[in-house]
Gaussian input, Z-matrix of N, CA and C with variables (Angstrom, degrees):
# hf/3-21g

backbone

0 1
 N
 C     1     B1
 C     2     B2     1     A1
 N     3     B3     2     A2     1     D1
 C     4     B4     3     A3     2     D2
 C     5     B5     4     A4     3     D3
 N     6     B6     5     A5     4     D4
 C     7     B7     6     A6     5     D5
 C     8     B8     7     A7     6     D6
 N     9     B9     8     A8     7     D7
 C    10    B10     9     A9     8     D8
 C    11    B11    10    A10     9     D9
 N    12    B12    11    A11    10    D10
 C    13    B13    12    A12    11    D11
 C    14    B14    13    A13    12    D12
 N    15    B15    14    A14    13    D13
 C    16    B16    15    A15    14    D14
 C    17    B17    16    A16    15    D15
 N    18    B18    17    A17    16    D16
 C    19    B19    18    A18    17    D17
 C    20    B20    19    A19    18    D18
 N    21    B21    20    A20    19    D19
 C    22    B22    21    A21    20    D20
 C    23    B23    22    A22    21    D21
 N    24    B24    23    A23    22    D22
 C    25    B25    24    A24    23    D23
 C    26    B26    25    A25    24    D24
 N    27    B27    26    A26    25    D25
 C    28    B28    27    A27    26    D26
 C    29    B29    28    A28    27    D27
 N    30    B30    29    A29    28    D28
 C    31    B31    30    A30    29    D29
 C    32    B32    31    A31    30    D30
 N    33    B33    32    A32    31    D31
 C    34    B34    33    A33    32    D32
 C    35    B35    34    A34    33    D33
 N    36    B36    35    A35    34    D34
 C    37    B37    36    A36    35    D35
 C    38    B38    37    A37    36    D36
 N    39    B39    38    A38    37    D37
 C    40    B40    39    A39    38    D38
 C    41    B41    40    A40    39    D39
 N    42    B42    41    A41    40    D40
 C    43    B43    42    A42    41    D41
 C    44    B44    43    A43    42    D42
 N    45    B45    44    A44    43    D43
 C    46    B46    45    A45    44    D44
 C    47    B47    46    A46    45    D45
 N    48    B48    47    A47    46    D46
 C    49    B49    48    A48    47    D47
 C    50    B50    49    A49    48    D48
 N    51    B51    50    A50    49    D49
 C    52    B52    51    A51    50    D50
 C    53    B53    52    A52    51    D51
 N    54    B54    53    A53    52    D52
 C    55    B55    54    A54    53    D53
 C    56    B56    55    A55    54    D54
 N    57    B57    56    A56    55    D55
 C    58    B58    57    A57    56    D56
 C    59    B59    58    A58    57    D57
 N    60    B60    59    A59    58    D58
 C    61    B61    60    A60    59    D59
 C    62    B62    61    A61    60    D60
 N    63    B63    62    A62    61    D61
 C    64    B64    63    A63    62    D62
 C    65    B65    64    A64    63    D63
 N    66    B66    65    A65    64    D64
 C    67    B67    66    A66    65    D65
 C    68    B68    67    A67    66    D66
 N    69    B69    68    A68    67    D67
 C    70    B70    69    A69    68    D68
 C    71    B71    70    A70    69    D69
 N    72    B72    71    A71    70    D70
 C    73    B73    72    A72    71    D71
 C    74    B74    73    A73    72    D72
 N    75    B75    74    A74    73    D73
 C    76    B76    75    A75    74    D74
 C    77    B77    76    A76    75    D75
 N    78    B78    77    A77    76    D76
 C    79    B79    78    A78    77    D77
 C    80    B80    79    A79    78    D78
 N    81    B81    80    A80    79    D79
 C    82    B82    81    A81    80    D80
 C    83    B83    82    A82    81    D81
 N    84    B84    83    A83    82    D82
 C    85    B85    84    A84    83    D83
 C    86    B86    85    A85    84    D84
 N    87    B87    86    A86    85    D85
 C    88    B88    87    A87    86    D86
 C    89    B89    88    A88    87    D87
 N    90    B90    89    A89    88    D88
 C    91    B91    90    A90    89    D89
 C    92    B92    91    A91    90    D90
 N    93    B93    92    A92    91    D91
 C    94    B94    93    A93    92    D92
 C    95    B95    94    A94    93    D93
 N    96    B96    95    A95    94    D94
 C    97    B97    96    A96    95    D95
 C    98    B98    97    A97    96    D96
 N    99    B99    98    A98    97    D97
 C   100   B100    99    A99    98    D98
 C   101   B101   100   A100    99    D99
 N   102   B102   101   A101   100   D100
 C   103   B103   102   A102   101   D101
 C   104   B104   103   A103   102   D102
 N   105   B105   104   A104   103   D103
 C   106   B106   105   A105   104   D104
 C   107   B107   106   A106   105   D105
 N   108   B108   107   A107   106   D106
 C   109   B109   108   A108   107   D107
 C   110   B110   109   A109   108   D108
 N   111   B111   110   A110   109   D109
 C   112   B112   111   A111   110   D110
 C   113   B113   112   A112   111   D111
 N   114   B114   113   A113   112   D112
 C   115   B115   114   A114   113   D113
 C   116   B116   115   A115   114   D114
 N   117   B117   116   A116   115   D115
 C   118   B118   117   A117   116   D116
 C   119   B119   118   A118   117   D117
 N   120   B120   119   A119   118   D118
 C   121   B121   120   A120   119   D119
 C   122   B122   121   A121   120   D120
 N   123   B123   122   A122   121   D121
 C   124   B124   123   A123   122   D122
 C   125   B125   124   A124   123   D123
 N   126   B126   125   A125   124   D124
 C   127   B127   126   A126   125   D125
 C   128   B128   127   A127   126   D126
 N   129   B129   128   A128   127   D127
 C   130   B130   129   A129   128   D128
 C   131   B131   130   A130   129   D129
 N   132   B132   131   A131   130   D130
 C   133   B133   132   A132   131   D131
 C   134   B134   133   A133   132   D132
 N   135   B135   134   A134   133   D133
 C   136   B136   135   A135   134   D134
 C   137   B137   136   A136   135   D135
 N   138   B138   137   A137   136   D136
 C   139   B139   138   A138   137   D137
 C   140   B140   139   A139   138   D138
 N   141   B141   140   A140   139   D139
 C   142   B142   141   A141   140   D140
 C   143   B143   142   A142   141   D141
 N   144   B144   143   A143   142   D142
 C   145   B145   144   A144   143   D143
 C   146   B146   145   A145   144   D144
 N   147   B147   146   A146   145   D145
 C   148   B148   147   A147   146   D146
 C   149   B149   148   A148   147   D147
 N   150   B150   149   A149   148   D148
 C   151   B151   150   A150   149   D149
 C   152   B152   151   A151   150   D150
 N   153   B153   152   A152   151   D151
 C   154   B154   153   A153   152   D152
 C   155   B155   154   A154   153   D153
 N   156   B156   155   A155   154   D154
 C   157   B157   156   A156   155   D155
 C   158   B158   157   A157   156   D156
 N   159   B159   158   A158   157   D157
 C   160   B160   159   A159   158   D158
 C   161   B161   160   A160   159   D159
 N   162   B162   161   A161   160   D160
 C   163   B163   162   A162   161   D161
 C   164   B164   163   A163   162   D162
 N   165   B165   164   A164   163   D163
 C   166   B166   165   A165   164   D164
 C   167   B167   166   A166   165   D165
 N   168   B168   167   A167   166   D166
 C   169   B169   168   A168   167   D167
 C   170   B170   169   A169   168   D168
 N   171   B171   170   A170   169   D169
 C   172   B172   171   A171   170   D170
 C   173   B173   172   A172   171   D171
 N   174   B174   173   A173   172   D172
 C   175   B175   174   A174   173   D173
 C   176   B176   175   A175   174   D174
 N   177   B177   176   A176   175   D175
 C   178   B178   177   A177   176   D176
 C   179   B179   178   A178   177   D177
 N   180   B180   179   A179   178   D178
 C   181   B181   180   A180   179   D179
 C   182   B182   181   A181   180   D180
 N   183   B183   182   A182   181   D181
 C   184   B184   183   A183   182   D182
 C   185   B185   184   A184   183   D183
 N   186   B186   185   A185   184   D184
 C   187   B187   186   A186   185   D185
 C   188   B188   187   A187   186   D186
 N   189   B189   188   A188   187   D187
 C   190   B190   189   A189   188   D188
 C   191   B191   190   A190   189   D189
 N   192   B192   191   A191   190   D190
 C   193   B193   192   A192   191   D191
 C   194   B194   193   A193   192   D192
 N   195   B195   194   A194   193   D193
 C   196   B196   195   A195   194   D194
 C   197   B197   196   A196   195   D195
 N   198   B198   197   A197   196   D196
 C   199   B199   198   A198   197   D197
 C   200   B200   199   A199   198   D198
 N   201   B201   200   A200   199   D199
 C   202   B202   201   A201   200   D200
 C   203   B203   202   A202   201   D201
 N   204   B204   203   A203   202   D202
 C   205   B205   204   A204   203   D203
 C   206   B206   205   A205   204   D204
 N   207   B207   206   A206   205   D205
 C   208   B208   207   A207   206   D206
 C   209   B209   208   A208   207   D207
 N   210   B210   209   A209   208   D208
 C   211   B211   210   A210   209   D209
 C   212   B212   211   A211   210   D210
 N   213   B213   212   A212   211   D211
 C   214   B214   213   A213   212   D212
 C   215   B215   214   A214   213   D213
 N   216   B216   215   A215   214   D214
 C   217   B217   216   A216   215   D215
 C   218   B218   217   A217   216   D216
 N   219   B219   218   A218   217   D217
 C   220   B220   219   A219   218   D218
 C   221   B221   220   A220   219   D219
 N   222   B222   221   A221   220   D220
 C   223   B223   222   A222   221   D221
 C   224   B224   223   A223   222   D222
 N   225   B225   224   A224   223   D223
 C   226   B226   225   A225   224   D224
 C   227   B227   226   A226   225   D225
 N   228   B228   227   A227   226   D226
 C   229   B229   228   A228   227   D227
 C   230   B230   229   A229   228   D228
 N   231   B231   230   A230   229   D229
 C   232   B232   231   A231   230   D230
 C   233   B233   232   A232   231   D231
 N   234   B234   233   A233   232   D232
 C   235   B235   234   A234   233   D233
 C   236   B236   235   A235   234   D234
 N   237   B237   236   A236   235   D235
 C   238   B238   237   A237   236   D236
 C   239   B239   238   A238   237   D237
 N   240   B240   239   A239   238   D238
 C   241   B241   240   A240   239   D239
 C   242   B242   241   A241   240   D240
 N   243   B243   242   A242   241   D241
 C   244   B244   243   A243   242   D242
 C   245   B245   244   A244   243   D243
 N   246   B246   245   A245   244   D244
 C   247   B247   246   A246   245   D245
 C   248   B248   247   A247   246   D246
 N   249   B249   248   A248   247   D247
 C   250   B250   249   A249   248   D248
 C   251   B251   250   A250   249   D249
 N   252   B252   251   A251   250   D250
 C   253   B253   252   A252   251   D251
 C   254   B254   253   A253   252   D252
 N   255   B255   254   A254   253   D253
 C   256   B256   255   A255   254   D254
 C   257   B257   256   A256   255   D255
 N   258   B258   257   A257   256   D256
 C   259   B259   258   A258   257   D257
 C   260   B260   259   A259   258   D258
 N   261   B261   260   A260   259   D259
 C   262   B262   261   A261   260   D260
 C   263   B263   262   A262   261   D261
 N   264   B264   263   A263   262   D262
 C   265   B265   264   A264   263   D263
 C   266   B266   265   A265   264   D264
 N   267   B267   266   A266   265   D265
 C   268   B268   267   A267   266   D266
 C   269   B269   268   A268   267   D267

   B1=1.4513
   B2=1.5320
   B3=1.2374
   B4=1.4439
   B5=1.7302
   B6=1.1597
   B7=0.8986
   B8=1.7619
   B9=1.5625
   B10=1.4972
   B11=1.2436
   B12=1.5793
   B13=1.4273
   B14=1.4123
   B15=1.2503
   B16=1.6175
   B17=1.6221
   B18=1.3964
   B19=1.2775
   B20=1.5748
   B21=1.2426
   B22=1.8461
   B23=1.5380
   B24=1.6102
   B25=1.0553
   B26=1.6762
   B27=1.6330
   B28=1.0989
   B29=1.9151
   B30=1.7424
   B31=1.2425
   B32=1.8315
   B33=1.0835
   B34=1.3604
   B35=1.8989
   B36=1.1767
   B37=1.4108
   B38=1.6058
   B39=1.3812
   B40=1.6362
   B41=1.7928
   B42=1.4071
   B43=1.4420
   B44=1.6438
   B45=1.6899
   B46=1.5850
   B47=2.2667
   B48=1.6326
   B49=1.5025
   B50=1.3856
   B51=1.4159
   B52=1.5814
   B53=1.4551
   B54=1.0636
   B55=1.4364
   B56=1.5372
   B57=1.4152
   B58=1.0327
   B59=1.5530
   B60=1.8490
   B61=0.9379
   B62=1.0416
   B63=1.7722
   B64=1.5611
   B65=1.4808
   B66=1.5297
   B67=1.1581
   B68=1.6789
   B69=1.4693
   B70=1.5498
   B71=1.7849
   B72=1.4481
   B73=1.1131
   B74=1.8043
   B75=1.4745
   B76=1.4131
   B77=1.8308
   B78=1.7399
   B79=1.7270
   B80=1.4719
   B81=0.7054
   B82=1.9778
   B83=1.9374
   B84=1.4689
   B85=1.4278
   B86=1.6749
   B87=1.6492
   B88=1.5930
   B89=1.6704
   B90=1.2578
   B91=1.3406
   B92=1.5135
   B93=1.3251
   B94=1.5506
   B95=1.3243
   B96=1.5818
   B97=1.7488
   B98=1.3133
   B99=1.5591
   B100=1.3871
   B101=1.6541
   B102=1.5163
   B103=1.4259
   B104=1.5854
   B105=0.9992
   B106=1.6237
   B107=1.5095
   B108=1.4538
   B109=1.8139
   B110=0.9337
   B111=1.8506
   B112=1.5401
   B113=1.1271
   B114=1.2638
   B115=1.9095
   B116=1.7382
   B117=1.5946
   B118=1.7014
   B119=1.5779
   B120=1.1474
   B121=1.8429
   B122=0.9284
   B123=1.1121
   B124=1.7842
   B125=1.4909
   B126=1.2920
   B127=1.6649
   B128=1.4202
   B129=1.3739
   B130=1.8571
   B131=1.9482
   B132=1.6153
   B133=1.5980
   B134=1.5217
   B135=1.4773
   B136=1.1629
   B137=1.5061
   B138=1.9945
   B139=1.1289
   B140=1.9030
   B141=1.6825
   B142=1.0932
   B143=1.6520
   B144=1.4190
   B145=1.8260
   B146=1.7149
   B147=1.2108
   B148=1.1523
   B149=1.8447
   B150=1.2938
   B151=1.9749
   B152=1.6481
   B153=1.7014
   B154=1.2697
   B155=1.5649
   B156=1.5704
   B157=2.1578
   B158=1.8060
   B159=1.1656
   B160=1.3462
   B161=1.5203
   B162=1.7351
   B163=1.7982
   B164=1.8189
   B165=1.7757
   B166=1.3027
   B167=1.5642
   B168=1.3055
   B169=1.8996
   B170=1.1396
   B171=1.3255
   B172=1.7359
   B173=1.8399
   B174=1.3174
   B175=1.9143
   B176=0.6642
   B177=1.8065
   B178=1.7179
   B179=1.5950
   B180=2.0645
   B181=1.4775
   B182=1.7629
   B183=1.5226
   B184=1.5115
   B185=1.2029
   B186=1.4180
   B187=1.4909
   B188=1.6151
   B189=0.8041
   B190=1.4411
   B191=1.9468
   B192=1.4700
   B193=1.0960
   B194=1.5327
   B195=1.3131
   B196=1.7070
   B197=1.7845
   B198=1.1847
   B199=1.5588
   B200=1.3624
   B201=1.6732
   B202=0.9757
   B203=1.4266
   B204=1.7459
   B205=1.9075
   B206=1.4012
   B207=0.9112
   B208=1.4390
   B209=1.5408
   B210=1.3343
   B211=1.1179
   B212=2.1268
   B213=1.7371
   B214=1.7162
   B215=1.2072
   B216=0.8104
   B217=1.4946
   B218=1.6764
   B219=1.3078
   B220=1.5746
   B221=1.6826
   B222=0.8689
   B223=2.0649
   B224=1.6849
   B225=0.7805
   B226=1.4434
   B227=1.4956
   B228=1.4475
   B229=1.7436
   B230=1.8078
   B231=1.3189
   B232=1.0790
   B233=1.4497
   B234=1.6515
   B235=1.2810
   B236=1.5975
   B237=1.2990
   B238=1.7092
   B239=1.2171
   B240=1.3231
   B241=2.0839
   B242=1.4571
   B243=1.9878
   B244=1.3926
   B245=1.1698
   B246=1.6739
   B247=1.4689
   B248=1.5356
   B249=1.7021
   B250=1.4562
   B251=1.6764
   B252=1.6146
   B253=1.1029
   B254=1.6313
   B255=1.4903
   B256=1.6485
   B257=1.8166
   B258=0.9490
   B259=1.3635
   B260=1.3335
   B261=1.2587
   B262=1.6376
   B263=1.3225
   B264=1.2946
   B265=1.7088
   B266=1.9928
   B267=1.5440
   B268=1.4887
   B269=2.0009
   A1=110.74
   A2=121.82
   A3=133.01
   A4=106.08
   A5=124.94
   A6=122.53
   A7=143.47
   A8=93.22
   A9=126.08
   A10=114.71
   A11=117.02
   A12=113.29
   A13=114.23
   A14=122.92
   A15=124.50
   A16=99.28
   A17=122.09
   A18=107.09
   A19=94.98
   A20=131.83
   A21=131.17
   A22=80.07
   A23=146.14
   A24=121.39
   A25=115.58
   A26=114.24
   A27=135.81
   A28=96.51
   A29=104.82
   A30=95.15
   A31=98.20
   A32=135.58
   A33=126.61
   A34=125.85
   A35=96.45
   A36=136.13
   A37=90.95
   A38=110.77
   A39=123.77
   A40=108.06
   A41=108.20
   A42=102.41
   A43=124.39
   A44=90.86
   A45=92.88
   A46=93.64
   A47=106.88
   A48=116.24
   A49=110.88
   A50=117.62
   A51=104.82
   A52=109.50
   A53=117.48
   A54=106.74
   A55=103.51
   A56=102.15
   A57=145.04
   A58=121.29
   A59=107.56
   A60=126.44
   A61=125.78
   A62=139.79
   A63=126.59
   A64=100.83
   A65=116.97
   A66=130.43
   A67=125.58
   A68=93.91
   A69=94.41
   A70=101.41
   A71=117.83
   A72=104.37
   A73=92.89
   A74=112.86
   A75=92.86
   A76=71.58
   A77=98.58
   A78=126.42
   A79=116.02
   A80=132.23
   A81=140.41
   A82=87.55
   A83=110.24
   A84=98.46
   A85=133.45
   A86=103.19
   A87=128.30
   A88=76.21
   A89=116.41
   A90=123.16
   A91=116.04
   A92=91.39
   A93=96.61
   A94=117.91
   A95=119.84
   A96=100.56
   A97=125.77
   A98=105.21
   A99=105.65
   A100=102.13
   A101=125.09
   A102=138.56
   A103=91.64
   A104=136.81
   A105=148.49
   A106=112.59
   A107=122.94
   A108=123.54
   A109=121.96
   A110=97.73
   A111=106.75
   A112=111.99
   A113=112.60
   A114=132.51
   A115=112.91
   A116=115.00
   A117=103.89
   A118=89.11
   A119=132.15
   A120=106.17
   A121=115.44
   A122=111.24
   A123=120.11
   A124=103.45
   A125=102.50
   A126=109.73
   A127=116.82
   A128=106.78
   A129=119.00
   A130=96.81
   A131=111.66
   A132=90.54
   A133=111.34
   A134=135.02
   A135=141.64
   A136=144.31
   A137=92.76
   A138=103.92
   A139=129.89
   A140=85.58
   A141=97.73
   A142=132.78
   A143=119.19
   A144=101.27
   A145=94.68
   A146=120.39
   A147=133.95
   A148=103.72
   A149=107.26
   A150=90.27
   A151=75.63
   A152=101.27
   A153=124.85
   A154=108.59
   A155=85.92
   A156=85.27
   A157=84.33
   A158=92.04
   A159=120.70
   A160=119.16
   A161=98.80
   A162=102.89
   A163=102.88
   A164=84.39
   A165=78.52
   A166=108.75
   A167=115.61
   A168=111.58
   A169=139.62
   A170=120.00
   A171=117.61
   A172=108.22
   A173=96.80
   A174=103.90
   A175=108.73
   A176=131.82
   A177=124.53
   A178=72.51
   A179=99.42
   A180=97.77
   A181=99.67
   A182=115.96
   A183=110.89
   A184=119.72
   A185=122.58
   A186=128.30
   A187=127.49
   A188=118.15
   A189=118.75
   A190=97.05
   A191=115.20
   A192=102.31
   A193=121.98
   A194=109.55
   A195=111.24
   A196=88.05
   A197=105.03
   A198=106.22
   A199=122.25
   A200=134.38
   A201=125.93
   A202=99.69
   A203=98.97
   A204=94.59
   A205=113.13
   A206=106.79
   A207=96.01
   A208=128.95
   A209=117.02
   A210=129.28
   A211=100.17
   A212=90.78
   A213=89.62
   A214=147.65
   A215=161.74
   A216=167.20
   A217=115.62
   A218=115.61
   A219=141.76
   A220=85.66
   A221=126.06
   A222=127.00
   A223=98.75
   A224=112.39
   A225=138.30
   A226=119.53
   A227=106.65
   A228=91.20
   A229=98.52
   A230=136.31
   A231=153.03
   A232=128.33
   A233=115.39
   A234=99.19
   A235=94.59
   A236=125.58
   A237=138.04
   A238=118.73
   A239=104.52
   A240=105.10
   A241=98.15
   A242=126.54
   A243=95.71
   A244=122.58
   A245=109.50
   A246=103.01
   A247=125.18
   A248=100.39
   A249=112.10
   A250=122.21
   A251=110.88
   A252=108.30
   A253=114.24
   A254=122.28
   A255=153.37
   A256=65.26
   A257=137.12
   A258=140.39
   A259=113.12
   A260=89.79
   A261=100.79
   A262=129.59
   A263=110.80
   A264=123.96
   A265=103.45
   A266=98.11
   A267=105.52
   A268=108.03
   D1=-57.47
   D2=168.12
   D3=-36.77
   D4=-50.95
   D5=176.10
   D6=-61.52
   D7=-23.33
   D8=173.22
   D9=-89.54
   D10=-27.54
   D11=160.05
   D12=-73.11
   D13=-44.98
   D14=175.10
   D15=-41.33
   D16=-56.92
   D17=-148.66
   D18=-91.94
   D19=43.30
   D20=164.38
   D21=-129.97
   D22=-29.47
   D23=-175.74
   D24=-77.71
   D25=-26.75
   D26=-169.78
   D27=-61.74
   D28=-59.23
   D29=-156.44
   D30=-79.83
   D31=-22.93
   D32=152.71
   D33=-22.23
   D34=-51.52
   D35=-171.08
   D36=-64.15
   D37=-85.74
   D38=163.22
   D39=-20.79
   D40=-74.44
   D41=-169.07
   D42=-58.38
   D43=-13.31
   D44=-151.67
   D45=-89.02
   D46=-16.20
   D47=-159.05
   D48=94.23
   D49=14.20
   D50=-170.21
   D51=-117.80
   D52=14.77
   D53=-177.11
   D54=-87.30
   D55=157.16
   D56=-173.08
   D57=-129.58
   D58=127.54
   D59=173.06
   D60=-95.15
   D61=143.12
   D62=-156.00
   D63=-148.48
   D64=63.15
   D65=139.34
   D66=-10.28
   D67=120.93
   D68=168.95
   D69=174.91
   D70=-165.57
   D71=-145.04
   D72=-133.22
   D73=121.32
   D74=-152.72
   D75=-140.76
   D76=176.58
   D77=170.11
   D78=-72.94
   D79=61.33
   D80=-175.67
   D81=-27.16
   D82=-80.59
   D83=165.15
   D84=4.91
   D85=-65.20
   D86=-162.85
   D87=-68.83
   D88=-72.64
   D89=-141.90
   D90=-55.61
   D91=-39.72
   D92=175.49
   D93=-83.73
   D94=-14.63
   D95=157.14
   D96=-69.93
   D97=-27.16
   D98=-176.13
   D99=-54.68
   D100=-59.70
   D101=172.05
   D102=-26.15
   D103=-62.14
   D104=-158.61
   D105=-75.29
   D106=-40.31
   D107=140.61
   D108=-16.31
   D109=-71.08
   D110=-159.00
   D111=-65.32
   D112=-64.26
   D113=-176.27
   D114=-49.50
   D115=-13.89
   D116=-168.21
   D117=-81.89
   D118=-27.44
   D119=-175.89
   D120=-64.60
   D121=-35.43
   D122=178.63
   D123=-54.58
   D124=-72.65
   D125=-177.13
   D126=-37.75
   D127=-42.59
   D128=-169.49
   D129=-75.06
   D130=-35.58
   D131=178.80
   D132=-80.37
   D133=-11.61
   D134=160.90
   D135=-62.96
   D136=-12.54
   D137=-178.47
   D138=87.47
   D139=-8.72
   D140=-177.40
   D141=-90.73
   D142=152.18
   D143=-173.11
   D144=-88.80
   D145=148.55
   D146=179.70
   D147=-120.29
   D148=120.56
   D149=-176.67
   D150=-156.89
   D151=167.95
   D152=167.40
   D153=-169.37
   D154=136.91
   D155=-166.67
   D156=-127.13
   D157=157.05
   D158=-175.89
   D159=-128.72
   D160=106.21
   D161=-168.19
   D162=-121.69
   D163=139.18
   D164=179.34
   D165=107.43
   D166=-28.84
   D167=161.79
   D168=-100.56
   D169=119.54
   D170=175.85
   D171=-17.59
   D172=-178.22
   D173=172.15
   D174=-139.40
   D175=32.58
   D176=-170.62
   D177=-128.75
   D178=110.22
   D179=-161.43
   D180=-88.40
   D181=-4.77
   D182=176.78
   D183=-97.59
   D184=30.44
   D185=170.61
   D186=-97.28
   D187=128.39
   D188=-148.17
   D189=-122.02
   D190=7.19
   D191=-169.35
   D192=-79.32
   D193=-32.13
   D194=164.68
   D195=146.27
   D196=-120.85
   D197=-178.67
   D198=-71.41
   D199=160.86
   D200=179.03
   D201=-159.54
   D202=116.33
   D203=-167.46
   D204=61.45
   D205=26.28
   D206=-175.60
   D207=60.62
   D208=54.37
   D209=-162.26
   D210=-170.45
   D211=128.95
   D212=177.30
   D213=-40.11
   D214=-176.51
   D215=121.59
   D216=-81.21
   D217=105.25
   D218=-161.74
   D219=-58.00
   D220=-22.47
   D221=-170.78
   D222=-76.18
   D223=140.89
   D224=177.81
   D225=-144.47
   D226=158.82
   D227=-170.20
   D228=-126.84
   D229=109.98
   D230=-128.74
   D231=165.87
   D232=166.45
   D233=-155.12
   D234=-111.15
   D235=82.07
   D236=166.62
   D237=7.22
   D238=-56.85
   D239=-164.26
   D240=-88.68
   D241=-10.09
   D242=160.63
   D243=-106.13
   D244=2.56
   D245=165.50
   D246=-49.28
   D247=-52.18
   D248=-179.34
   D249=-74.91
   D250=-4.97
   D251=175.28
   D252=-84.88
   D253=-10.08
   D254=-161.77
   D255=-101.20
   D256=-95.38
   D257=-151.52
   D258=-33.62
   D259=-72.06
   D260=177.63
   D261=-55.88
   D262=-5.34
   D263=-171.53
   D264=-101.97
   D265=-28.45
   D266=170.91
   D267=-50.24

């Protein structure tokens, strides 16, 4: 629900010239389990499998240095609540 109000406040925001973007530097990882919380009841009363794997990133989720072994850094620099609102709309 929280989320459905954001996005009538968002496009308000949009129509009106006032939106605002809120940059910063967060766990893409974190974010998208949280997305993966919300959505498994749904999925579980639907019958459906809900999974998401992640290839290709370190697991030391507070490292912010960039590569490691040759492998990503889960940090990204972006604006969180519309990543997961793109998520959540999937």
């Amino acid at each position: 629900m929280r989320f459905m109000i954001q996005d009538m406040l968002d496009l308000a925001q949009i129509k009106s010239g006032k939106f605002r973007k809120n940059i910063s530097e967060f766990n893409i990882k974190k974010s998208v389990q949280k997305v993966m919380d919300i959505q498994s009841q749904q999925a579980a009363d639907k019958k459906l499998a809900l999974t998401c794997e992640f290839i290709g990133f370190h697991d030391d989720d507070d490292d912010t240095s960039g590569n490691v072994g040759g492998l990503r850094s889960p940090i990204i620099k972006c604006d969180e609540n519309r990543v997961m609102q793109v998520l959540l709309g999937l």
